[in-house]
BAVEXTI-341163 format. One record per residue (C-alpha): x, y, z. Coordinates in pm, whole numbers, padded with zeros to 5 digits, always signed. Each point is the difference from the previous one (the first is absolute). Example, Ala and Ser with C-alpha at 12.3 -4.5 7.8 and 13.67 -1.06 7.14 Angstrom:
! BAVEXTI-341163
+01230-00450+00780 +00137+00344-00066 
END
This chain:
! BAVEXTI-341163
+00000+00000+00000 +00273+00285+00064 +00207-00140-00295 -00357+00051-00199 -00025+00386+00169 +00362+00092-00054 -00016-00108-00367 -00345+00185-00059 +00158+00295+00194 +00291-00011-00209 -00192+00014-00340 -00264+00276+00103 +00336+00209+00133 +00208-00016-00379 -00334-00026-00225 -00046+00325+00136 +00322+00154-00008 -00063+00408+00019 -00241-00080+00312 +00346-00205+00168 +00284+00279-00043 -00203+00249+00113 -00122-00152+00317 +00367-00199+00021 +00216+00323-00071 -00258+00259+00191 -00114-00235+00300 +00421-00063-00011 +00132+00388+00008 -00326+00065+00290 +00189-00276+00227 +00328+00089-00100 -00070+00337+00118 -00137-00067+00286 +00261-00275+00128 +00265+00308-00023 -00221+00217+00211 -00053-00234+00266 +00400-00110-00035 +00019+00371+00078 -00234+00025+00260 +00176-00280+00177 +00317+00130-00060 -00122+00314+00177 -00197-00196+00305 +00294-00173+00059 +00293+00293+00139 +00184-00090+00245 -00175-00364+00112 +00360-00169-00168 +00141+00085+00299 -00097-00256+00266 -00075+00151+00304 -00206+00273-00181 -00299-00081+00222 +00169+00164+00322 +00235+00307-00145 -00138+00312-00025 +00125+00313-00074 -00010+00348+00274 -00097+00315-00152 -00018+00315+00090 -00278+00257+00058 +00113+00375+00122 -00310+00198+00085 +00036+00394+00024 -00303+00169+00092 -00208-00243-00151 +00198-00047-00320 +00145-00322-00082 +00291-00105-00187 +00035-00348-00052 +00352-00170-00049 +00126-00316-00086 +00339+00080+00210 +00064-00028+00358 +00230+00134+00203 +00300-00250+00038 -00006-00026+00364 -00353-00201-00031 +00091-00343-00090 +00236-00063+00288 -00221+00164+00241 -00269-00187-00076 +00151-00341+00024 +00136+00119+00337 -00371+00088+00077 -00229-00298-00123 +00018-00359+00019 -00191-00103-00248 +00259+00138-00260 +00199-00245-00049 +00250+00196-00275 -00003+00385-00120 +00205+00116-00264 +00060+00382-00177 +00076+00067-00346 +00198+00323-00061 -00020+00095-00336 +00329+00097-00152 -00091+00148-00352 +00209-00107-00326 +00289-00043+00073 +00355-00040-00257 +00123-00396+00093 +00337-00058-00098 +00186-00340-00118 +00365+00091-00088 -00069+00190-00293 -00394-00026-00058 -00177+00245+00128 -00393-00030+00007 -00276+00182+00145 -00226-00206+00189 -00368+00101+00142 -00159-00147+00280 +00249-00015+00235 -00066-00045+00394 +00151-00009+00366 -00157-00281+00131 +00013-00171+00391 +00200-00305+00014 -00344-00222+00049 -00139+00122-00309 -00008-00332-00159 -00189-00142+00285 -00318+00191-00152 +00084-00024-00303 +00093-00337-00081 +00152+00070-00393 +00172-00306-00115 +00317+00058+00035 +00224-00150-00321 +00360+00106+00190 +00070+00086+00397 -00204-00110+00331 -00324+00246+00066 +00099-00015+00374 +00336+00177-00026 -00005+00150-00318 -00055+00361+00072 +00164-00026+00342 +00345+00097-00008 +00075+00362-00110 +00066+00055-00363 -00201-00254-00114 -00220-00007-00290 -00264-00233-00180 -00044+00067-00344 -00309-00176-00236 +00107-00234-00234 -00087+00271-00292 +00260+00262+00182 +00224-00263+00026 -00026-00116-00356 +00109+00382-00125 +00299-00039+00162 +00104-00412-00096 -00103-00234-00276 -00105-00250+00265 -00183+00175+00279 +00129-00241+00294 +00362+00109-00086 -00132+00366+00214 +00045-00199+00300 +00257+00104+00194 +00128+00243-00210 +00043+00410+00070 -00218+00300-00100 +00102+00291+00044 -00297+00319+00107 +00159+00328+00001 +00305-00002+00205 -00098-00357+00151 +00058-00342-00079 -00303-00270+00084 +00024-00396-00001 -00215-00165-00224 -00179-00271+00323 -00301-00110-00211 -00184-00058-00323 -00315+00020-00003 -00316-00083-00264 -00252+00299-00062 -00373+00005+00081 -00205+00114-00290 -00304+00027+00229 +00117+00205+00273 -00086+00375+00151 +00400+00035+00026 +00205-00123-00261 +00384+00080+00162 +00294-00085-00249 +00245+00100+00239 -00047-00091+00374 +00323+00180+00237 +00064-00084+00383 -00159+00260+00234 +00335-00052+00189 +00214+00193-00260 -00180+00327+00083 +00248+00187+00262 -00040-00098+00339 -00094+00353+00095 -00320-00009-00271 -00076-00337+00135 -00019+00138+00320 -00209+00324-00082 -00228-00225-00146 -00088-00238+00339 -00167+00325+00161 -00076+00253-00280 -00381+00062-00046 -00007+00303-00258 +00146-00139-00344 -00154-00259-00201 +00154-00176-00217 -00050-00391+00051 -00244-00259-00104 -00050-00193+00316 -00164-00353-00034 -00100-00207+00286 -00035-00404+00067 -00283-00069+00209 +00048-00360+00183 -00378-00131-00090 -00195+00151-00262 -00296+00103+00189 +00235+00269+00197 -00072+00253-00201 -00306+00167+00139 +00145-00010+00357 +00329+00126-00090 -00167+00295-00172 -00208+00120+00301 +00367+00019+00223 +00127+00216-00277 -00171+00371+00172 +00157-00098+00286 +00338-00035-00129 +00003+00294-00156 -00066+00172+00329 +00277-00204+00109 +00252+00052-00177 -00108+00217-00292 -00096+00317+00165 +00212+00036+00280 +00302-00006-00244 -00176+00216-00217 -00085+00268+00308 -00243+00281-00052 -00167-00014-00305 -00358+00043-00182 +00060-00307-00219 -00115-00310+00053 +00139-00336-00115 -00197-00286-00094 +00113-00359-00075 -00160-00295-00198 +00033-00326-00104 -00056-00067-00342 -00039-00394-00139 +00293-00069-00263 -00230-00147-00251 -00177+00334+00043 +00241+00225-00100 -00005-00010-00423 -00348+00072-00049 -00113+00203+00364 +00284+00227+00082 -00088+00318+00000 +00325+00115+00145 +00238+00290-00138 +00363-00098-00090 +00008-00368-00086 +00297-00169-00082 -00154-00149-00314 -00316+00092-00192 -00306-00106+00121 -00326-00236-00149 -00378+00195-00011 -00280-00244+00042 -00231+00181-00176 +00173-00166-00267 -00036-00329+00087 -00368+00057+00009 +00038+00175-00306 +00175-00300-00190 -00211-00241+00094 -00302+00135-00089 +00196+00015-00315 +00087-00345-00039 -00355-00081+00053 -00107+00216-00236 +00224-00123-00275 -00101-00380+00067 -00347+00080+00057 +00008+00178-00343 +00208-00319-00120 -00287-00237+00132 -00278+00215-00123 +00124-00032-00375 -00001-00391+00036 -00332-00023+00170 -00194+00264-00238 +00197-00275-00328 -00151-00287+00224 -00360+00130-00005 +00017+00128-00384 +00132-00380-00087 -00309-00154+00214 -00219+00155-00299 +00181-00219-00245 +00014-00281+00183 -00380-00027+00144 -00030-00242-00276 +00275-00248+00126 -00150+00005+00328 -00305-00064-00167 +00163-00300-00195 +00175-00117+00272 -00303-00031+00274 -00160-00159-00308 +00252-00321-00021 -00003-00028+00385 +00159+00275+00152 -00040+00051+00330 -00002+00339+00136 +00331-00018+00257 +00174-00168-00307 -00039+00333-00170 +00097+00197+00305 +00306-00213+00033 +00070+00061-00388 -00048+00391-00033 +00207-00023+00344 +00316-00172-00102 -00025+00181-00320 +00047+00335+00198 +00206-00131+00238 +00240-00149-00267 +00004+00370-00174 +00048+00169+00322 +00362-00252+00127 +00098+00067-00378 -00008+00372+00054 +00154-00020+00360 +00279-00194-00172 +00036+00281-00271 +00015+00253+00241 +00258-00155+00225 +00209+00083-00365 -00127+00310+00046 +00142+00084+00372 +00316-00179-00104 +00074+00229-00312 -00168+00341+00162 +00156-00002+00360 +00321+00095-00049 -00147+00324-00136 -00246-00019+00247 +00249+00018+00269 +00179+00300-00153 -00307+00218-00018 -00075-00117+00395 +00392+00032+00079 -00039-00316+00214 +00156-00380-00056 -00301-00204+00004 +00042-00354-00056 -00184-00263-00252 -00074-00232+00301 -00336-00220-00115 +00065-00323+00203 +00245+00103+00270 -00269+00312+00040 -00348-00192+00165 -00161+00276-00016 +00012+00125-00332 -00019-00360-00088 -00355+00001+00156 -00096+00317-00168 +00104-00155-00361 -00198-00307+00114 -00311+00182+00086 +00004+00228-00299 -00001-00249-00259 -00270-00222+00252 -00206+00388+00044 -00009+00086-00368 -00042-00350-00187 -00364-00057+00243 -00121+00327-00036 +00068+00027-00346 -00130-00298-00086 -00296-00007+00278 -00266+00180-00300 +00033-00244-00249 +00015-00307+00224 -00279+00100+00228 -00227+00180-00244 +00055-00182-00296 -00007-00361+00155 -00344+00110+00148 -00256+00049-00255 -00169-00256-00186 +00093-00139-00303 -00280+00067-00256 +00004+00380+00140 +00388+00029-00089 -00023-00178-00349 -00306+00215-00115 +00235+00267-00036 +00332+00159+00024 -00072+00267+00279 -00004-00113+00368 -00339-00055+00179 -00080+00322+00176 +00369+00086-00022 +00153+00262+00226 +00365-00034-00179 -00025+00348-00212 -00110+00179+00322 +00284-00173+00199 +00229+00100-00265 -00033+00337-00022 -00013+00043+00381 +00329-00154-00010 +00136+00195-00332 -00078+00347+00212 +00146-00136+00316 +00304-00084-00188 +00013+00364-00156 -00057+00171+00319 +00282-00208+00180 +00225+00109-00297 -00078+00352-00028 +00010+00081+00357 +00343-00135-00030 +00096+00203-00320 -00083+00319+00217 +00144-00094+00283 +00334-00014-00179 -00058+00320-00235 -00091+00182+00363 +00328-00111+00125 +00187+00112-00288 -00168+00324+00006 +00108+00042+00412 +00303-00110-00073 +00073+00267-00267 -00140+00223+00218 +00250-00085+00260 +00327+00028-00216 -00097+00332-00211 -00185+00204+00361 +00201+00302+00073 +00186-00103+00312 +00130+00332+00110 +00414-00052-00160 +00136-00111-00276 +00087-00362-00025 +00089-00014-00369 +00371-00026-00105 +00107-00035+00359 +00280-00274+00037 +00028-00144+00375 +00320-00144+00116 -00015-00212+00288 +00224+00029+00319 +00051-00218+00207 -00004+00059+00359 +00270-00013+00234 +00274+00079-00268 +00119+00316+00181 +00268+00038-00278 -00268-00039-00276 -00160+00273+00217 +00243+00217+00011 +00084+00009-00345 -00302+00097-00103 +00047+00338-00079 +00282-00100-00217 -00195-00233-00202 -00266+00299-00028 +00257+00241-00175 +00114-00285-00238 -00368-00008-00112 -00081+00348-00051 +00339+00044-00192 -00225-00226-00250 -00219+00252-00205 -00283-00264-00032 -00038-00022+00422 -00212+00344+00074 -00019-00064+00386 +00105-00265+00280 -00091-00045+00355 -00024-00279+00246 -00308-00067+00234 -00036-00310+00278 -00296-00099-00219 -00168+00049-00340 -00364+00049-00090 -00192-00352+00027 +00238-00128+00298 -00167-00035+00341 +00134+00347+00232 +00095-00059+00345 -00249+00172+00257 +00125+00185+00310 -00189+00167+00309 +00065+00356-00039 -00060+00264+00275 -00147+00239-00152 -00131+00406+00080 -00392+00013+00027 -00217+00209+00208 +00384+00214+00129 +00062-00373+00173 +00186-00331-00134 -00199-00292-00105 +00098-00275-00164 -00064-00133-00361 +00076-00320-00165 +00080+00117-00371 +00197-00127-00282 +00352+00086-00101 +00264-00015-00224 +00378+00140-00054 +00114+00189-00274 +00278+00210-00138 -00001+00373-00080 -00110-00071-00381 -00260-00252+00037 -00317+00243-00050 +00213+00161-00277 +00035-00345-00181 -00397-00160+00029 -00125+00363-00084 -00180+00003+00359 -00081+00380+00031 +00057+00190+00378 -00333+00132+00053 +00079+00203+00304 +00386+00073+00162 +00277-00145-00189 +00219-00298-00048 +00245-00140+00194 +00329+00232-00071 +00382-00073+00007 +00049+00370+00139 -00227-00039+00277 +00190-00243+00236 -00284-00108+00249 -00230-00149-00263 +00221-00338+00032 -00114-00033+00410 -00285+00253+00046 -00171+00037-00378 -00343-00153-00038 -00163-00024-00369 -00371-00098+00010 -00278-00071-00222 -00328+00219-00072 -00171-00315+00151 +00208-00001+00300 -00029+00340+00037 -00421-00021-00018 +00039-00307+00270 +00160+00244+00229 -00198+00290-00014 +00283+00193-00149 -00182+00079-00337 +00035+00344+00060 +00328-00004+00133 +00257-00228+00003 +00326+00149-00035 +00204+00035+00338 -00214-00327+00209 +00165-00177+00237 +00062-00325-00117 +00234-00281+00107 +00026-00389+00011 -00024-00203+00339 +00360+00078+00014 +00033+00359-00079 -00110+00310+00197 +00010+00251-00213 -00073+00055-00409 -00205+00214-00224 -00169-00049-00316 +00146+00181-00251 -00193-00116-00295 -00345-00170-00141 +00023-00176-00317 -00305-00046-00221 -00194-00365+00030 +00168-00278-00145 -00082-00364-00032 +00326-00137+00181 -00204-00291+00070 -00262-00252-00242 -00284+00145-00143 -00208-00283+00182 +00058+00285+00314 -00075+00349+00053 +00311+00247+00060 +00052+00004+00354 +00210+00243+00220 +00330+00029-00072 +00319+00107+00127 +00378+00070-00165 +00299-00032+00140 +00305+00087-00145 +00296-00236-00029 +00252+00142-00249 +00201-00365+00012 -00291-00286-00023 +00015-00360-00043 -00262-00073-00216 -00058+00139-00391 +00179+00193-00196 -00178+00195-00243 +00106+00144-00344 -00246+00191-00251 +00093-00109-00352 -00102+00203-00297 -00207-00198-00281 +00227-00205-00264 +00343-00097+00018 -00087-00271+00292 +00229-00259-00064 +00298+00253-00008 -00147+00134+00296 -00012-00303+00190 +00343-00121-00121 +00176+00321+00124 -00175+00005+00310 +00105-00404+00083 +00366+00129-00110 -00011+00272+00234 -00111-00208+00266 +00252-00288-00044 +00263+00272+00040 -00108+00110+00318 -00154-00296+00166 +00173-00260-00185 -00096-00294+00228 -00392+00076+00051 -00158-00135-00285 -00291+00302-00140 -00368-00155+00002 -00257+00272-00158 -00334+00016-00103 -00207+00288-00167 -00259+00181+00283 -00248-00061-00230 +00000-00372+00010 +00082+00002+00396 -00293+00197+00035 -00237-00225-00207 +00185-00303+00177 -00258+00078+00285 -00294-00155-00252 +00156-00334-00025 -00325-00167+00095 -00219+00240-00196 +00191-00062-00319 +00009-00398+00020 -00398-00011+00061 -00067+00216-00300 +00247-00275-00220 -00208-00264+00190 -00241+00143-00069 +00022+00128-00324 +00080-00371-00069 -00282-00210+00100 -00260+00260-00100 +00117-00041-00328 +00015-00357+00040 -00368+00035+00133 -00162+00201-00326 +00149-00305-00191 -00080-00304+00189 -00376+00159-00024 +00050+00115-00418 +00092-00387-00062 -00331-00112+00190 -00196+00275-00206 +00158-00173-00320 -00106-00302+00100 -00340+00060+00082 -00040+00190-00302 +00189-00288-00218 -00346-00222+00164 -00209+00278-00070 +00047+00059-00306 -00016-00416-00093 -00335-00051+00171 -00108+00354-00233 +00156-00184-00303 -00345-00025-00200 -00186+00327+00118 +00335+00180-00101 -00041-00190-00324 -00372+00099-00051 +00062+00385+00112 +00266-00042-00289 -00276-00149-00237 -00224+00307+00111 +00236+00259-00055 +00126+00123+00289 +00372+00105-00014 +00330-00120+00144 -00016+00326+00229 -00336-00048+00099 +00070-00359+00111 +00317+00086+00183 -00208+00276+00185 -00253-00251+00060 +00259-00290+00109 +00228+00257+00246 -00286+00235+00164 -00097-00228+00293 +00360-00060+00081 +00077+00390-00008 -00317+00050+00201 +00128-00252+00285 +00351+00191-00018 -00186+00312+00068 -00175-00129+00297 +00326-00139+00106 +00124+00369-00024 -00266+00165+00186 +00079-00257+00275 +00347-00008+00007 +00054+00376+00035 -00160+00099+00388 +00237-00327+00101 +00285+00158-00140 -00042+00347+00110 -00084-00143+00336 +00324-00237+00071 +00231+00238-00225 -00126+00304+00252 +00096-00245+00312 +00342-00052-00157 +00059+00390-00065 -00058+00090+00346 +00356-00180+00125 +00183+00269-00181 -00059+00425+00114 +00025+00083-00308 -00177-00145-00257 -00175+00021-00384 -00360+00064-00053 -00191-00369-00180 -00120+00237-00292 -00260-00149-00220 +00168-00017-00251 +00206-00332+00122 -00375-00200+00045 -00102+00134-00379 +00349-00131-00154 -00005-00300+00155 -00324-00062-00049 +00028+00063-00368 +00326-00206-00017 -00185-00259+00156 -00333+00028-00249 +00220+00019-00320 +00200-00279+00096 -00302-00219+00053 -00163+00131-00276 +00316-00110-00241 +00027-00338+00161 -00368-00050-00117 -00018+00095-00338 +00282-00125-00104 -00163-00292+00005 -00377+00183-00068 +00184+00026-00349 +00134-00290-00083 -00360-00163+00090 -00214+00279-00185 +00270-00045-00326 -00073-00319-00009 -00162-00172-00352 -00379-00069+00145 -00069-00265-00258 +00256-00152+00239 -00171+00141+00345 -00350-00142-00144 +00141-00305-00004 +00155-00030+00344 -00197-00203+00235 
END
């Protein structure tokens, strides 16, 4: 009996070839799509849980409340790990991560510059359980001047990675011992390529850092001893700070508040400023899945709307077969395995399909996702119950319908008994639209924001500016700095230079300022940044009120204040700024001597804020040359030879401001690709279901098109006739589709402060897109079947 239903099965599937490829090839790029999603999605879901003991670490941030404000920090001060081992029992381990910048690592003569690189406690590895290719996780980062470099760090340096071990690398004046290899984790909130011993900080640092409660500059991470700690832990944390938090601290209107945050939490929850590492949004999980839905949804609605147009032509073998002795479950079984064999022959195509497409897929996500089907349960299960989901409900109408009615009903013509399959169709035709189109606009909305977002007038001028990194902690790089400017002015192409701590798009550190209000000092938690003398000069960031910071005027370096108009509207010095009292935590006395006009120093997904600028003629951080148009690669050339003169042994890393700035919509940008991607994969999964239904269409119209040829009616006229219910079910699709769109599109817009208007323009081009495609994929077939001889259509049967 199955041989009998795979054989029939196999002849109904190649007698009717067009009907196979397109449910094969579109039921196989609708799974294909939507195994990469959820390869994504659990790529995404699964940060972090590599680690073993990720059930009981959690990370300590930071809140600092000032008068009801709240800045929210991913750092801690680097006194808090130790203490609070000391403290609590149930931590059983507590580690900091100092961050350390890029830094130049040096192998003889190679010199590289390496990102990522941290301080890290001695028991780091007790958290974070990295396999370790080369060294012992217990002692590696015990002894002073010891390093642990990833195996990709290590490979820059040796043919064979292993070979590191052992070996010296020189940072700056200082030479490190290579103690450990160890293998990257692709899924992790902190992806370190360079771990250094906490003990080869100075003993004096080390020892500021057991008591000092002001700075923060440490990821702290704590292991509880049972999982279920957490909670308790968390209420003793107000009392430690009153402990030992605010006494050190002494008299002061802020307020520090500590947290525990889950380490599988962390990628897709943190809210935090200054993360080591870019964070995940899930917003977009939700987003893709709903996507990956969509597209197989869309995928499955094109083989079930084929399935019920077939069940017209083959009432008549149901009729035949109940006739010989049919019984009905036989023909439930056989219109069954029939879909079921269609839908494991699609699965296998798109399995192809992932294979060939994830590579590319994994650039445009910039994540290494792995073709796991059977060491993966889980997505083995979900490839299981697609083809299982789609093969019965696709072929559920025919086999329960069909195999239902009565013989001499059936045979007495070719239309189906009181037949709901044209109504079911067209429901499904316009839900298949509407998924598509609200997908087509979600993706032209996104490239409209994100236009929006790189051509808004930020306030300066971030075209032709080069940046030059420096490092910090170079002092001599530092003090060479103004040398290096004056070789690049003596270049006619370089208008301006200056150097700043940080560059539009990069996170600003915030300090408590005491600040002049009501004749008294208050404080203020405000942003800052350092500068030089020419910074304003060189973004085209116009004084307002006051002036710039001045080489004649000799207290601007320790008593000059620059604000911003929105600082200056925060502190109820609109009217007049000039000559406030202003001064850090650590400073008694300053005045502003300046307000700058509003500038986006930080991502357009955030309103300016308050700012303040402190000058800092010799800055770690960028270096900043204005370049005239043309001439770039001489440019460039000159400036790398008059760098390599005077710093000869820091290798120059530069970017454009530009991109650095645009950097900060990373996630933005790869949606709309994604996006742009499957929409288009959407409008023609659904264009090759239209074909086919109209391929059925117009082969069950064969002899009325034939007569309406006999009567004179035109090819036009029969096209018209042939493609007008199909545009009318687009436009309903249209009219649907649109409030969705504007509805989730207007959710999306409001994560960013500044954002584009949805005109309505976007919902009438992509409706038309929509309608005209449709409309092609019909009459191109419409033709062919009105063309045809009808001597030849009078004949058909």
């Amino acid at each position: 009996m199955v041989q009998h239903y795979l054989k029939s099965t196999w002849r109904n599937l190649t007698r009717n070839k067009v009907y196979t490829a397109i449910n094969v090839f579109g039921l196989a790029m609708g799974v294909a799509s939507c195994l990469l999603i959820f390869m994504y999605l659990q790529h995404e879901l699964s940060y972090d849980k590599a680690f073993t003991k990720h059930d009981r670490i959690y990370r300590v941030v930071n809140n600092l409340v000032v008068e009801g404000e709240v800045e929210k920090a991913s750092v801690t001060h680097a006194a808090l790990a130790p203490n609070l081992a000391a403290d609590y029992p149930e931590i059983e381990a507590a580690i900091r991560m100092i961050p350390w910048r890029k830094r130049v690592l040096r192998q003889h003569e190679k010199a590289i510059t390496i990102d990522n690189t941290f301080f890290a406690d001695s028991n780091y590895f007790d958290l974070f359980d990295y396999k370790l290719l080369e060294g012992n996780p217990k002692t590696a980062l015990l002894e002073p001047n010891s390093i642990v470099l990833s195996k990709e760090v290590a490979g820059k340096f040796f043919a064979d990675p292993l070979n590191a071990m052992f070996s010296t690398i020189r940072i700056g004046s200082d030479t490190y011992k290579v103690t450990g290899i160890f293998k990257a984790v692709d899924a992790a909130h902190m992806k370190p390529n360079v771990l250094v011993s906490m003990s080869s900080l100075p003993a004096d640092l080390r020892e500021q850092f057991k008591s000092n409660w002001f700075g923060t500059n440490s990821y702290t991470y704590v292991l509880l001893r049972q999982p279920g700690m957490a909670d308790a832990l968390q209420a003793k944390l107000p009392d430690f700070v009153k402990r030992r938090v605010a006494p050190a601290r002494g008299e002061t209107k802020e307020r520090v508040e500590l947290y525990l945050q889950p380490l599988t939490y962390i990628h897709l929850n943190s809210d935090y400023l200054w993360e080591a590492f870019p964070v995940g949004n899930r917003s977009y999980i939700y987003i893709f899945s709903f996507v990956g839905i969509f597209i197989l949804l869309i995928a499955s609605i094109n083989y079930m709307n084929l399935a019920t147009a077939r069940s017209v032509k083959r009432a008549r073998e149901v009729g035949l077969r109940k006739v010989v002795g049919a019984s009905r479950p036989q023909l439930i079984a056989q219109f069954l395995s029939e879909s079921v064999l269609l839908t494991l022959l699609a699965l296998v195509v798109a399995l192809v399909f992932v294979e060939l497409l994830l590579p590319t897929f994994n650039t445009l996500t910039e994540k290494q996702i792995p073709a796991t089907y059977f060491t993966n349960p889980m997505l083995l299960l979900v490839i299981l119950a697609i083809g299982v989901f789609i093969g019965l409900v696709a072929g559920s109408y025919p086999a329960l319908v069909l195999s239902h009615f009565r013989p001499a009903d059936i045979l007495k013509s070719d239309k189906i008994p009181g037949g709901g399959g044209a109504l079911l169709r067209k429901g499904l035709v316009v839900l298949q639209f509407t998924i598509s189109l609200v997908l087509i606009i979600g993706t032209v909305v996104v490239y409209s924001q994100m236009h929006y977002l790189k051509n808004k007038d930020l306030g300066f001028t971030k075209a032709q500016v080069l940046v030059i990194d420096i490092p910090s902690g170079d002092s001599t790089l530092v003090n060479k700095i103004p040398l290096i400017e004056a070789g690049l002015l003596r270049n006619p192409n370089i208008t301006k230079v200056a150097t700043t701590g940080m560059i539009p798009g990069e996170e600003t550190s915030v300090i408590v300022f005491n600040v002049e209000r009501d004749g008294k000092m208050t404080e203020k938690t405000m942003n800052t940044i350092w500068v030089d003398y020419d910074y304003f000069d060189l973004m085209d960031i116009p004084v307002t009120k006051g002036r710039n910071f001045s080489k004649d005027m000799a207290t601007d370096p320790d008593n000059g204040y620059i604000i911003n108009e929105a600082a200056a509207k925060a502190l109820g010095w609109a009217d007049g700024p000039i000559g406030r009292r202003i001064g850090g935590s650590d400073t008694t006395s300053g005045r502003v001597i300046g307000v700058v006009q509003d500038f986006n120093y930080k991502s357009l997904h955030s309103r300016i804020e308050p700012l303040v600028v402190l000058l800092a003629p010799k800055n770690s951080g960028s270096l900043l040359a204005r370049i005239t148009p043309g001439h770039f690669s001489e440019t460039i050339a000159d400036i790398e030879q008059t760098w390599q003169q005077l710093a000869p042994n820091q290798p120059m890393e530069y970017t454009f401001l530009d991109q650095s700035f645009n950097q900060q919509y990373r996630a933005e940008e790869k949606m709309l690709t994604i996006f742009g991607y499957f929409a288009g994969l959407t409008i023609l999964i659904a264009c090759m279901g239209l074909f086919g239904l109209a391929s059925f269409m117009a082969e069950q119209r064969t002899k009325e098109i034939g007569i309406r040829k006999v009567m004179g009616s035109s090819v036009a006229g029969i096209v018209l006739l042939l493609t007008k219910d199909f545009a009318l079910l687009v436009l309903v699709a249209i009219l649907l589709a649109c409030p969705i769109a504007w509805y989730g599109m207007d959710k999306w817009l409001q994560d960013f402060a500044y954002r584009t208007q949805i005109s309505a323009w976007i919902f009438i081009l992509s409706g038309l897109a929509a309608l005209a495609l449709a409309i092609l994929t019909v009459s191109y077939k419409a033709t062919r079947a009105a063309m045809t001889d009808p001597v030849l259509a009078l004949r058909t049967e």
